[in-house]
C-alpha positions in Angstrom: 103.7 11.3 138.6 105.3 14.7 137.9 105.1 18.1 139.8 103.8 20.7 138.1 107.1 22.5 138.5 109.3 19.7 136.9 110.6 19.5 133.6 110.9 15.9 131.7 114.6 15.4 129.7 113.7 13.8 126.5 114.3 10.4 125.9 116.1 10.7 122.3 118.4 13.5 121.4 118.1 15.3 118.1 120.2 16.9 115.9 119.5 20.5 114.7 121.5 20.3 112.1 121.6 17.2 109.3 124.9 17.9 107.8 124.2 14.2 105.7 121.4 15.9 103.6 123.4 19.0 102.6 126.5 17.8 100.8 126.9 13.9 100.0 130.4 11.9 100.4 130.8 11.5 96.6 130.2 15.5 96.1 133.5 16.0 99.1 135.5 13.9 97.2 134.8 15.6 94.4 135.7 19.0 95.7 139.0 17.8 97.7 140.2 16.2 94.2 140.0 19.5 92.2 143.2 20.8 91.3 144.2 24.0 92.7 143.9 26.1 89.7 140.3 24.8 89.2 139.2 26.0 92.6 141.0 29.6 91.8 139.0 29.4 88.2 135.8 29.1 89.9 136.0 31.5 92.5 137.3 34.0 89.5 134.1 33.1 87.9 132.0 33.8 90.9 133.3 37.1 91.7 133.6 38.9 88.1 130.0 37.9 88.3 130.1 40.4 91.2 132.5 43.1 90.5 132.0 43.1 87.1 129.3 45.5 87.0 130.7 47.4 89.9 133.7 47.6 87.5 131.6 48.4 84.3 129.9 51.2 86.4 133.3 53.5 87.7 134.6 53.3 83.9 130.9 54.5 83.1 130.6 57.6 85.4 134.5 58.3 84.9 134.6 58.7 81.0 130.7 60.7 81.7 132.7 62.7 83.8 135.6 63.3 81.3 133.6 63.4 78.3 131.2 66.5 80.1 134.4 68.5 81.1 135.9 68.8 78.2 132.4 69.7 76.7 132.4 72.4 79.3 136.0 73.5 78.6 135.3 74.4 74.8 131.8 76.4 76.0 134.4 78.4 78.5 136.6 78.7 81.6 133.5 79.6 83.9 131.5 77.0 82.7 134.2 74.4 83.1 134.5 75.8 86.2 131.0 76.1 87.3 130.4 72.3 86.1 133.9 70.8 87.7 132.5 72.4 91.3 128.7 70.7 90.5 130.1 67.3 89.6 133.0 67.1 92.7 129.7 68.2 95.2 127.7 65.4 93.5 130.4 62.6 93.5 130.8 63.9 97.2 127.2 63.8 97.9 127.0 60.3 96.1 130.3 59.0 98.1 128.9 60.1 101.6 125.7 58.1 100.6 128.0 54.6 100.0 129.7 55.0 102.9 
């Protein structure tokens, strides 16, 4: 009989992880036969599906930004100046924020 204090070692040991059910043998032979270009193609793929709209969004807010001071300039210099001083505090304000 066992102490109360005493801890029994199991009799079988098991794995956390089942790497077998995750990725089969055919699938790494697969991936190891790809050319090298293929592999760069479809990380290309997986990361414009990223950056892509991160791109999309600084050409957006840029041209806005553009578009809105030369707007201002043709109203006068102290609106162009009054909105170039609103839009640096805001980009500063929105920059602080990401960071």
């Amino acid at each position: 009989m066992q102490s109360a204090g005493s801890v029994e070692e199991p009799s079988t040991a098991v794995p956390l992880l089942d790497d077998s059910s995750s990725t089969s043998k055919h699938e790494e032979d697969d991936h190891l036969d790809k050319k090298l270009s293929q592999k760069v193609w479809i990380e290309s793929k997986k990361l414009w599906h990223v950056v892509g709209p991160a791109i999309f969004n600084r050409v957006a807010t840029y041209s806005m930004l553009v578009i809105t001071q030369a707007f201002a300039g043709h109203l006068g210099d102290l609106e162009l100046a009054a909105m170039s001083v609103a839009s640096n505090i805001v980009l500063g304000f929105n920059l602080g924020l990401l960071v």
